[in-house]
C-alpha positions in Angstrom: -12.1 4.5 -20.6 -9.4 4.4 -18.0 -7.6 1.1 -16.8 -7.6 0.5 -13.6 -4.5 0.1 -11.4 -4.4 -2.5 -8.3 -1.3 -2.5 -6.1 -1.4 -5.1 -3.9 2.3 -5.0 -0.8 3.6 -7.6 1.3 5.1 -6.4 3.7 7.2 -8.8 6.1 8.4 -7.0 9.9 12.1 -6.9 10.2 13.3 -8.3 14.0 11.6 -6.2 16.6 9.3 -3.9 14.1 6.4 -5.1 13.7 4.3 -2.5 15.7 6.2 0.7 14.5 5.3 -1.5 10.5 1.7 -1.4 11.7 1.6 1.8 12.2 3.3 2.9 9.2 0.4 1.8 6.6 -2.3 2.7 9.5 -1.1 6.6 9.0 -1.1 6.2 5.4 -4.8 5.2 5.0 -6.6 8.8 5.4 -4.4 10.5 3.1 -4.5 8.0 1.2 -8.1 7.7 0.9 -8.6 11.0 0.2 -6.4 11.1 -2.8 -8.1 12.1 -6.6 -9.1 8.6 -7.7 -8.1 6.4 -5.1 -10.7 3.8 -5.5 -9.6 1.2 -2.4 -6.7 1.3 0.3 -6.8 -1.0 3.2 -4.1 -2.7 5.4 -4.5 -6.6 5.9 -2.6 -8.5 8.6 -1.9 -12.2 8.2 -4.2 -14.5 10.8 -1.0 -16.9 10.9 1.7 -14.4 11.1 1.0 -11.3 13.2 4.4 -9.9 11.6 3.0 -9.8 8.1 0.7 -7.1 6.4 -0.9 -6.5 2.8 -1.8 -3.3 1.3 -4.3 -3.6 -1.0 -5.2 -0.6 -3.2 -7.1 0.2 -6.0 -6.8 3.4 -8.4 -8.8 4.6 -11.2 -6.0 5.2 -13.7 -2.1 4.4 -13.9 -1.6 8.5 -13.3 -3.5 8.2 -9.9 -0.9 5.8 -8.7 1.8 8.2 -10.5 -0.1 10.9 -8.7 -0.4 9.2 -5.3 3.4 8.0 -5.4 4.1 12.0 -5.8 2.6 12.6 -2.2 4.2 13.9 1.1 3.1 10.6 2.5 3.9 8.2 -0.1 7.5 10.0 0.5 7.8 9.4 3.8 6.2 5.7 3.7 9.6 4.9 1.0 11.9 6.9 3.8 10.9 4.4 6.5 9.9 0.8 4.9 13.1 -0.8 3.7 14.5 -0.3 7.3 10.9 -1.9 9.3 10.0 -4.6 6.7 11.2 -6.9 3.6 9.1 -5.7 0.9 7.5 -7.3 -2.0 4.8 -4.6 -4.6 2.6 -6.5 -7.6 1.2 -3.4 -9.6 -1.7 -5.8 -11.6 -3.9 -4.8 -14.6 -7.2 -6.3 -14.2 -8.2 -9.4 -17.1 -11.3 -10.0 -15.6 -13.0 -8.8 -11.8 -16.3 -8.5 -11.2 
């Protein structure tokens, strides 16, 4: 049996970004999706802080999220983010989820 993978992102809008940071995950969620064992990928915005978003994925195995970070999407998401948003990526193993 295969481990599964969670990534869970915080991402944080630089000064004047935080609609071109929405839609940077927004365009990400088809592909992403539709990836070979992509279990769960969904873009959260805080209630408190309009400026702050979490990605929360789920993948079936660690070589999905290889897979997935190998895509033309994934690319351009890492050619964009550092400039729109402080950054912070957990990449968890679960020890107990229902």
């Amino acid at each position: 049996m295969t481990k599964t993978v969670k990534i869970v992102a915080t991402l944080v809008a630089r000064p004047g970004k935080a609609d071109q940071l929405k839609d940077l995950p927004l365009a990400m969620a088809a592909p992403s999706r539709a990836e070979p064992g992509n279990l769960r990928w969904d873009v959260w915005q805080d209630q408190a802080e309009c400026s702050r978003f979490v990605l929360d994925e789920l993948y079936e195995s660690a070589a999905s999220v290889m897979a997935h970070r190998q895509t033309p999407h994934f690319a351009n998401y890492l050619s964009r983010i550092n400039d729109l948003a402080k950054r912070n990526v957990f990449v968890l193993d679960a020890i107990k989820v229902a």
